[in-house]
Backbone as ProteinMPNN parsed JSONL, in Angstrom:
{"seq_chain_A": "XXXXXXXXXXXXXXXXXXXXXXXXXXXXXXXXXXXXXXXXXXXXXXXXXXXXXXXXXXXXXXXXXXXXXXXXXXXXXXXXXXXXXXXXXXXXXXXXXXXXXXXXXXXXXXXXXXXXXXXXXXXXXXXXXXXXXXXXXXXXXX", "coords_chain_A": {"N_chain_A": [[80.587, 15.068, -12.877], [78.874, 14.469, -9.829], [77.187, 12.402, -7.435], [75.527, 13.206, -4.594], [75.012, 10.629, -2.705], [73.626, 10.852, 0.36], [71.875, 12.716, -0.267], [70.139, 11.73, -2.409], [66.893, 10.988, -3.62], [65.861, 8.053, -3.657], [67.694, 7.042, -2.498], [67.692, 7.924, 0.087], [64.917, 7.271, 0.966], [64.325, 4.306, 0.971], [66.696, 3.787, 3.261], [65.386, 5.133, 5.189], [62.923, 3.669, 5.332], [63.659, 1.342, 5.909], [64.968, 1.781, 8.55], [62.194, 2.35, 9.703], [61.233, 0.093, 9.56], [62.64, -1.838, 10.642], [62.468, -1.07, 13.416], [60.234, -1.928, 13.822], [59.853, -3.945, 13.2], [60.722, -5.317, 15.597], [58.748, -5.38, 17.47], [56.718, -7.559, 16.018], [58.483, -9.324, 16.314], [59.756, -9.589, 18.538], [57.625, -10.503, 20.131], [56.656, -12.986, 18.641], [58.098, -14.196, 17.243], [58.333, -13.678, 14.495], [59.295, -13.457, 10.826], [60.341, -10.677, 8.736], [58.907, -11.433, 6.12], [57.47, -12.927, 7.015], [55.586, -11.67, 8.857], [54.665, -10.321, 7.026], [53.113, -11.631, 5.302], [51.314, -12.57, 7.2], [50.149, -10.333, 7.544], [48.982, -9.812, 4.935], [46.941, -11.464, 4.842], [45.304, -11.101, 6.796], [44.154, -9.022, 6.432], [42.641, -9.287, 3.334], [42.138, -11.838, 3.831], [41.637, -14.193, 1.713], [43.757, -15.526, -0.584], [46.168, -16.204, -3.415], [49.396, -17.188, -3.197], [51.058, -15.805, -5.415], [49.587, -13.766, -5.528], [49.604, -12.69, -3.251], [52.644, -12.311, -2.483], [52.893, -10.45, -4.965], [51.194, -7.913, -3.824], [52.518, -7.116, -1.547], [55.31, -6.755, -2.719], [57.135, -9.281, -2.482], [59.886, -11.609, -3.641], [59.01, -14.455, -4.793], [60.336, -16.991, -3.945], [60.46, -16.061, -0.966], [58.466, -15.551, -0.134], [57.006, -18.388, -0.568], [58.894, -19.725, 1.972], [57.78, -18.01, 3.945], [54.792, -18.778, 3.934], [54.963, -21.685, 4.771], [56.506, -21.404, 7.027], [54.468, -20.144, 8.427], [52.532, -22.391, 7.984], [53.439, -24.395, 9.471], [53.305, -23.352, 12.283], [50.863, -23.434, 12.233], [49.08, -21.461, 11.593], [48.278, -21.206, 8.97], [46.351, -22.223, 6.461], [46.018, -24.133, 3.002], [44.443, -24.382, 0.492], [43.441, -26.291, -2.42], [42.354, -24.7, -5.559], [39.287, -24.418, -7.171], [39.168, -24.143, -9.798], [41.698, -24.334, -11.263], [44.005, -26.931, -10.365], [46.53, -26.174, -10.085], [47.279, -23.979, -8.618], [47.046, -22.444, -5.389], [44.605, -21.375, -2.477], [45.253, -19.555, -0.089], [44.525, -19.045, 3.496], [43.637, -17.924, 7.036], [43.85, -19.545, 9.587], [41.923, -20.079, 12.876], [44.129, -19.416, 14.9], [45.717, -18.476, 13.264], [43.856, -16.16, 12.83], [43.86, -14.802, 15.425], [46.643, -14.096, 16.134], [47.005, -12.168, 14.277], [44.741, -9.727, 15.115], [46.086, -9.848, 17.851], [47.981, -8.479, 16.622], [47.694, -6.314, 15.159], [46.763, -4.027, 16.791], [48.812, -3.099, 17.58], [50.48, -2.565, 15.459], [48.919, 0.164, 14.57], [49.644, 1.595, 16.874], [52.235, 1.881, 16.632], [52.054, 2.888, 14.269], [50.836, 5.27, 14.976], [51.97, 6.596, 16.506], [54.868, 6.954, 15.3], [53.508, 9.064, 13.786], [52.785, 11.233, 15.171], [55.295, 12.344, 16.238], [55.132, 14.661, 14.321], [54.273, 17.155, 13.183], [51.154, 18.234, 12.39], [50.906, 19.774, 9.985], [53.381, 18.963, 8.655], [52.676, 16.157, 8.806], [50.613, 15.805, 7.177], [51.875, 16.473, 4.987], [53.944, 14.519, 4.351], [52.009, 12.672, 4.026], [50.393, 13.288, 1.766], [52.632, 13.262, -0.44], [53.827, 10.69, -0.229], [51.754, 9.522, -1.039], [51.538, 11.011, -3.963], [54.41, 9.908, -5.212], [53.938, 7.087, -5.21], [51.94, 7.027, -6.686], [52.993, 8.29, -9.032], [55.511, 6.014, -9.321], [54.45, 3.579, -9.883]], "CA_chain_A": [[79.366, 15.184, -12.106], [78.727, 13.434, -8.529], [75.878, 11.943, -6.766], [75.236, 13.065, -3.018], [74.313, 9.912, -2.194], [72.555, 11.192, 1.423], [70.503, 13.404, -1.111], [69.314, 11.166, -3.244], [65.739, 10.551, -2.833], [65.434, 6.48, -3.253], [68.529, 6.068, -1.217], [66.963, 8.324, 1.369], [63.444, 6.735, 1.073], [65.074, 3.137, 1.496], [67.233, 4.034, 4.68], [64.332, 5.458, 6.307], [62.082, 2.467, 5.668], [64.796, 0.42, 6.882], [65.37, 1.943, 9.739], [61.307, 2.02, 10.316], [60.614, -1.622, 9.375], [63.527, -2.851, 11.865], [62.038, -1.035, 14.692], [58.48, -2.199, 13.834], [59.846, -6.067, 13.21], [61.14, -5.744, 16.77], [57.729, -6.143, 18.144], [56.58, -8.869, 16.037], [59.547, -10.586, 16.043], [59.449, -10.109, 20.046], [56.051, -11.263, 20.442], [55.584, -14.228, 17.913], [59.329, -14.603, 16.455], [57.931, -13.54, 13.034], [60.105, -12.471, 10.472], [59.346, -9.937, 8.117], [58.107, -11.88, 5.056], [55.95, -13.504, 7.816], [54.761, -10.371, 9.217], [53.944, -9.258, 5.525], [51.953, -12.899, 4.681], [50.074, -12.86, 8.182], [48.884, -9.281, 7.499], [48.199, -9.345, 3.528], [45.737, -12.695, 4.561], [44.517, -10.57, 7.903], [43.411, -7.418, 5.85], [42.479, -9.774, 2.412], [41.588, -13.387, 4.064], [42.276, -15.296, 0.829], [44.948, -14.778, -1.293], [47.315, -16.971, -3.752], [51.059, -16.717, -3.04], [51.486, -15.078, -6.325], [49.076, -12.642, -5.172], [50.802, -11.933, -1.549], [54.287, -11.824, -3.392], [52.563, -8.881, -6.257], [50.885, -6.775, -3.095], [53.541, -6.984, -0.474], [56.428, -6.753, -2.95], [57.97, -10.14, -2.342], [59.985, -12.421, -4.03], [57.942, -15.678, -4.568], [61.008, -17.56, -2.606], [60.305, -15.594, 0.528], [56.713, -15.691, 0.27], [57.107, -19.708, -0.029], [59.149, -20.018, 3.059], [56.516, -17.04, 5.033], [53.76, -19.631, 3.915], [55.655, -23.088, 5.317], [56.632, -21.667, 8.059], [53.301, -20.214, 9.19], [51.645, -23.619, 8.44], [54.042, -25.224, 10.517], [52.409, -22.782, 13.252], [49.278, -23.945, 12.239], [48.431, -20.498, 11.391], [47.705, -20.756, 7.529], [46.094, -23.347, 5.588], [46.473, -23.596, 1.982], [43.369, -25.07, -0.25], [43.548, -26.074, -4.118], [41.389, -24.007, -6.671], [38.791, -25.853, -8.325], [39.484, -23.796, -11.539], [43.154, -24.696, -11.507], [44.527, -27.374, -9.279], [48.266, -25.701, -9.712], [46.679, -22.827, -7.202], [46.061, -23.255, -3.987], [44.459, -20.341, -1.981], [45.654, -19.245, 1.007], [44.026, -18.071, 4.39], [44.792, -18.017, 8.038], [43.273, -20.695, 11.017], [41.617, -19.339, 13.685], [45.115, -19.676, 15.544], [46.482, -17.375, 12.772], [43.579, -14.952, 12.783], [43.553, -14.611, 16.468], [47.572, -13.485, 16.036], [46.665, -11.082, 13.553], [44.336, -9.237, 15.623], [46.456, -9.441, 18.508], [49.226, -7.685, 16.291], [47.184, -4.829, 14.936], [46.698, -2.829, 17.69], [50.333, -2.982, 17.918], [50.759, -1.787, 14.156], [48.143, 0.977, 14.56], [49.732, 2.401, 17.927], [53.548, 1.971, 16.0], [52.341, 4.221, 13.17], [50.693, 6.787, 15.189], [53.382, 7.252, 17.567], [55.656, 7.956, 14.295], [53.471, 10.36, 12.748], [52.658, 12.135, 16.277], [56.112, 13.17, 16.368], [55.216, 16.022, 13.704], [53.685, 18.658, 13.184], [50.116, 18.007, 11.292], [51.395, 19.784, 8.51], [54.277, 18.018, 8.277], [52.283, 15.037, 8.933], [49.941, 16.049, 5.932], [52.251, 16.763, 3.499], [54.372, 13.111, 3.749], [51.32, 11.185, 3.328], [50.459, 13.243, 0.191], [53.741, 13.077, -0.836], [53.812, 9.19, -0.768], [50.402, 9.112, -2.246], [52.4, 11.369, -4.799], [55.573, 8.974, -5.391], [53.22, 6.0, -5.753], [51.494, 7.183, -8.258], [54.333, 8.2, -9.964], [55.903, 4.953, -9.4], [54.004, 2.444, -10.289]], "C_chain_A": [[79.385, 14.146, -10.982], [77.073, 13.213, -7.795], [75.948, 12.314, -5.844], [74.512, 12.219, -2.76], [73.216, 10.153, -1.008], [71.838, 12.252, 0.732], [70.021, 13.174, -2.263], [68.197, 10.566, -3.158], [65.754, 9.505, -2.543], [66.331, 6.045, -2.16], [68.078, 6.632, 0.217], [65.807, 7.466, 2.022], [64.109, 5.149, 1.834], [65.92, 2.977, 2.997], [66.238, 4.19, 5.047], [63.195, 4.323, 6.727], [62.835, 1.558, 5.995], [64.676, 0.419, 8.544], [63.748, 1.919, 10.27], [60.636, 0.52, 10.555], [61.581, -2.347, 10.327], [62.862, -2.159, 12.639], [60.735, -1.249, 14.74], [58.394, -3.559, 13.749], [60.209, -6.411, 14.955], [59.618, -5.923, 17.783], [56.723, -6.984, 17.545], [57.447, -9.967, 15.77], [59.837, -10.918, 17.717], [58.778, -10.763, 20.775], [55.774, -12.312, 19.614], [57.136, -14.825, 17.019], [58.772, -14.483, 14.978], [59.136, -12.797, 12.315], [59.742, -11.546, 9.551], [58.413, -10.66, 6.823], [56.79, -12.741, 6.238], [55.072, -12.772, 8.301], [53.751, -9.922, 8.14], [52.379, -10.331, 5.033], [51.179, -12.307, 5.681], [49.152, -11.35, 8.0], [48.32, -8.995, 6.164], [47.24, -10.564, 3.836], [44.978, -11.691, 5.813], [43.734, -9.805, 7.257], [42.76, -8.637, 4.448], [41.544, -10.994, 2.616], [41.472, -14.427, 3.22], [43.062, -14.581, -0.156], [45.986, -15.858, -1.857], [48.543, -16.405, -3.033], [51.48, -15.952, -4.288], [50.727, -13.839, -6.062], [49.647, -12.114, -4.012], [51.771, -11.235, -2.19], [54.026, -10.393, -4.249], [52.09, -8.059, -4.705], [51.542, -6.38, -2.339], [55.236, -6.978, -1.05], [58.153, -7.705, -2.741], [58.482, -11.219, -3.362], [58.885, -14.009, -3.704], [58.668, -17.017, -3.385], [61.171, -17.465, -1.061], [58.672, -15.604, 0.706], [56.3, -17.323, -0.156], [57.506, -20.325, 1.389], [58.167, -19.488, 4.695], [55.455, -18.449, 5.006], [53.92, -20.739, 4.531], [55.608, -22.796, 6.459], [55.119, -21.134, 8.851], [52.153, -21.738, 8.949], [52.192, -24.468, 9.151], [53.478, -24.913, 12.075], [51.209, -23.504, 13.786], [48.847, -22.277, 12.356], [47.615, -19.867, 10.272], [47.396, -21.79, 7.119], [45.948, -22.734, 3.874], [44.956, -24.687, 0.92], [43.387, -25.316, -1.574], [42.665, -25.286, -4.604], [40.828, -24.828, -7.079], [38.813, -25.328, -9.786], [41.04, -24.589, -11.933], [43.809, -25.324, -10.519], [45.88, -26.923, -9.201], [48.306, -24.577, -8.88], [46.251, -23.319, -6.601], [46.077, -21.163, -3.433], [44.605, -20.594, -0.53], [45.074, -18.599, 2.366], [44.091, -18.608, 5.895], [43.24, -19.117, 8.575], [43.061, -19.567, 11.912], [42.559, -18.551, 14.458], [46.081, -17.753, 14.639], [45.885, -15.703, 12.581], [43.602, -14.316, 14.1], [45.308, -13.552, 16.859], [47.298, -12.79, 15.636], [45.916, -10.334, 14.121], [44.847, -8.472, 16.489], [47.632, -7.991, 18.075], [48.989, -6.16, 15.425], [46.95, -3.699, 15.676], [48.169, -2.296, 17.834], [50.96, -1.892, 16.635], [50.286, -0.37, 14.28], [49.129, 2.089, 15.366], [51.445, 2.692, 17.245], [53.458, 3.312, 15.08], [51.901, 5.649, 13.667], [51.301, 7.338, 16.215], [54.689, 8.037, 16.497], [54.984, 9.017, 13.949], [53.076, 11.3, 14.017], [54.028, 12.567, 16.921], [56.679, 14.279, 15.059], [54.283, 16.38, 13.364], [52.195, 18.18, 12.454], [50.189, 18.293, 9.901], [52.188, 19.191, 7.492], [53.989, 16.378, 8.132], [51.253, 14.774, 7.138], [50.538, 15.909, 4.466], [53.371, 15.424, 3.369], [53.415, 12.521, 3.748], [50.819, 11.756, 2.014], [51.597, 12.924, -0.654], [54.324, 11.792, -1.381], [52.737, 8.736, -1.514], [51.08, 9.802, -3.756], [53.047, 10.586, -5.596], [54.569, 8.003, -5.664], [52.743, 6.044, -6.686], [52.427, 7.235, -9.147], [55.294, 7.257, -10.441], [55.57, 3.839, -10.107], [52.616, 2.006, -10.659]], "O_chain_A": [[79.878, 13.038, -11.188], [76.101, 13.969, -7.804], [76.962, 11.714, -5.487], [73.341, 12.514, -2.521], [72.06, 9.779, -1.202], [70.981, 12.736, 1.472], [69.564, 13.998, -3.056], [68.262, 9.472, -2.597], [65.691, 9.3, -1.33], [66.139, 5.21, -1.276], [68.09, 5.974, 1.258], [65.731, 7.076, 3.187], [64.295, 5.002, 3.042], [65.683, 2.023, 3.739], [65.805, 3.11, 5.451], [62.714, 4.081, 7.835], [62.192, 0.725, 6.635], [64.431, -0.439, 9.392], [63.717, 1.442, 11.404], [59.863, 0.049, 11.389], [61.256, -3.453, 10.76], [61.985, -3.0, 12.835], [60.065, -0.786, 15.663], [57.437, -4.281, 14.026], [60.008, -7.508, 15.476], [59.622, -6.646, 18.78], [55.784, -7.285, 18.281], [57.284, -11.068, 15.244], [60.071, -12.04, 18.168], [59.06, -11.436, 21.766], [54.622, -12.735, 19.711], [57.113, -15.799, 16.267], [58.892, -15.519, 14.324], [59.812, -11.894, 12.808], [58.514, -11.523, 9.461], [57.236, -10.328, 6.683], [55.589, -12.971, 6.095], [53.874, -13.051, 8.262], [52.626, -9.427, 8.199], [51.244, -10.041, 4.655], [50.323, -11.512, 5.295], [47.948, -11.198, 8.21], [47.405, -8.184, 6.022], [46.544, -10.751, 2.838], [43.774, -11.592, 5.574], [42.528, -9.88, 7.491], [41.821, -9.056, 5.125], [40.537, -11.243, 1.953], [41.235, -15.546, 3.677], [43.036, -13.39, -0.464], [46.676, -16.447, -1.025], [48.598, -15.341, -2.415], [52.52, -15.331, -4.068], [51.28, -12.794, -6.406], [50.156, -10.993, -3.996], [51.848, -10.031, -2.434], [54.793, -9.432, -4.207], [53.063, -7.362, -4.414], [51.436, -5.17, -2.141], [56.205, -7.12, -0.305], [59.343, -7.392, -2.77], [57.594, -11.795, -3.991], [58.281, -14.392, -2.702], [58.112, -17.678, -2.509], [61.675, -18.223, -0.233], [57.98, -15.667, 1.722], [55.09, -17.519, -0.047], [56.814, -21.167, 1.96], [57.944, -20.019, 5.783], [55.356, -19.119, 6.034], [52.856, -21.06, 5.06], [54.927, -23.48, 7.224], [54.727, -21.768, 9.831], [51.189, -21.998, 9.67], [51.503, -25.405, 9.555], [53.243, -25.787, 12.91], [50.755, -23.918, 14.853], [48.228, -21.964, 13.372], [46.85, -18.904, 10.218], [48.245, -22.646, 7.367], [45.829, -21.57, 3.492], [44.97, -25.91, 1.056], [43.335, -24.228, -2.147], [41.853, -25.091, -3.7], [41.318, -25.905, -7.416], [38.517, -26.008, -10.768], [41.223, -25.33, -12.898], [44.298, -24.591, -9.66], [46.49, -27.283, -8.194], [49.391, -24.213, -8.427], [45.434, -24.239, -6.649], [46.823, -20.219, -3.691], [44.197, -21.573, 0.095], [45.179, -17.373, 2.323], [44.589, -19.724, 6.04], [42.123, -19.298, 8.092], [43.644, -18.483, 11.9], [42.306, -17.391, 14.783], [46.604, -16.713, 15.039], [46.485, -14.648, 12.372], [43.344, -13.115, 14.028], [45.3, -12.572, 17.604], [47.043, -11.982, 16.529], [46.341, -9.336, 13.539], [44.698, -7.253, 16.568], [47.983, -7.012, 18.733], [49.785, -5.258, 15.162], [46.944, -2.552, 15.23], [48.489, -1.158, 18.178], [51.619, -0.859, 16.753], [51.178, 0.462, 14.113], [49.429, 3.171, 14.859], [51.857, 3.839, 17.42], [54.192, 4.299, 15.018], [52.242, 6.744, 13.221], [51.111, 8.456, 16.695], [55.261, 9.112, 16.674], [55.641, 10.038, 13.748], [53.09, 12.467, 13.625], [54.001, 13.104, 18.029], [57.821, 14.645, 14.784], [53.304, 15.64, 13.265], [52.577, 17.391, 11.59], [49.821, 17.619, 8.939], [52.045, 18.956, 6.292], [54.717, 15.551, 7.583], [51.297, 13.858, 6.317], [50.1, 15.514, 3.385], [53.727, 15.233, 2.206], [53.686, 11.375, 3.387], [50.74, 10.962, 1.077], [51.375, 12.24, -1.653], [54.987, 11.625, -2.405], [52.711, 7.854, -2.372], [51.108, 9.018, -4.704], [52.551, 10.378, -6.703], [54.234, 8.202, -6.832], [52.946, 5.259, -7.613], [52.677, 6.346, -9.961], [55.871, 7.359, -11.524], [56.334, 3.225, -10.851], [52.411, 0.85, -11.03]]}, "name": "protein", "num_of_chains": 1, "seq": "XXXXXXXXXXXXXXXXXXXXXXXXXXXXXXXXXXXXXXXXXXXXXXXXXXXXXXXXXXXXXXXXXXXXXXXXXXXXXXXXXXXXXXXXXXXXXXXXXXXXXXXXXXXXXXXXXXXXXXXXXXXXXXXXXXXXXXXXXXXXXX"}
């Protein structure tokens, strides 16, 4: 028995978000040198506004080592500050500076106009039936 790798769904699914997440890092990595785990922090605190690092890392699917370095280097920015818990001083919660919400703003219109330029090259139906489709798979997933 053999695999067709190019027709195997995950390896399909994976290429394709590859190939969409590099041409969607190229304009915030053009505009702000972000990389993607920074992209992922500055928009799970934009959409959220507080948020542990163990919580970023579980919603955005990151190792906790890349969602340490996302966090450093945006407070090096001065775009994130990081606050202790008063339940548990071994948490600190996370949320952006004016500096960092004022990026985040700028970089949503950008996101918005990215995704509906992809899905406006098909069809409505076709447009319809991959976002059930991933609502589908998610469920199914996880």
């Amino acid at each position: 028995m053999t695999l067709e790798l190019e027709r195997f769904l995950p390896y399909r699914l994976n290429r394709l978000a590859d190939v969409i997440s590099r041409d969607f890092a190229k304009i915030y990595r053009d505009r702000y040198g972000l990389t993607r785990p920074e992209w992922r922090l500055l928009a799970a605190l934009g959409q959220y506004e507080r948020m542990t690092a163990t919580a970023v890392g579980q919603h955005s699917a990151m190792h906790k080592t890349k969602v340490s370095r996302a966090v450093s280097a945006l407070e090096k920015r001065l775009w994130l500050k990081r606050s202790p818990s008063a339940e548990d001083r071994r948490v600190e919660h996370l949320t952006l500076t004016k500096a960092g919400q004022a990026a985040y703003r700028e970089l949503v219109p950008f996101a918005k106009s990215f995704e509906e330029n992809l899905l406006a090259n098909m069809s409505p139906a076709d447009r319809d039936a991959v976002l059930r489709g991933l609502a589908a798979l998610e469920r199914a997933g996880g």
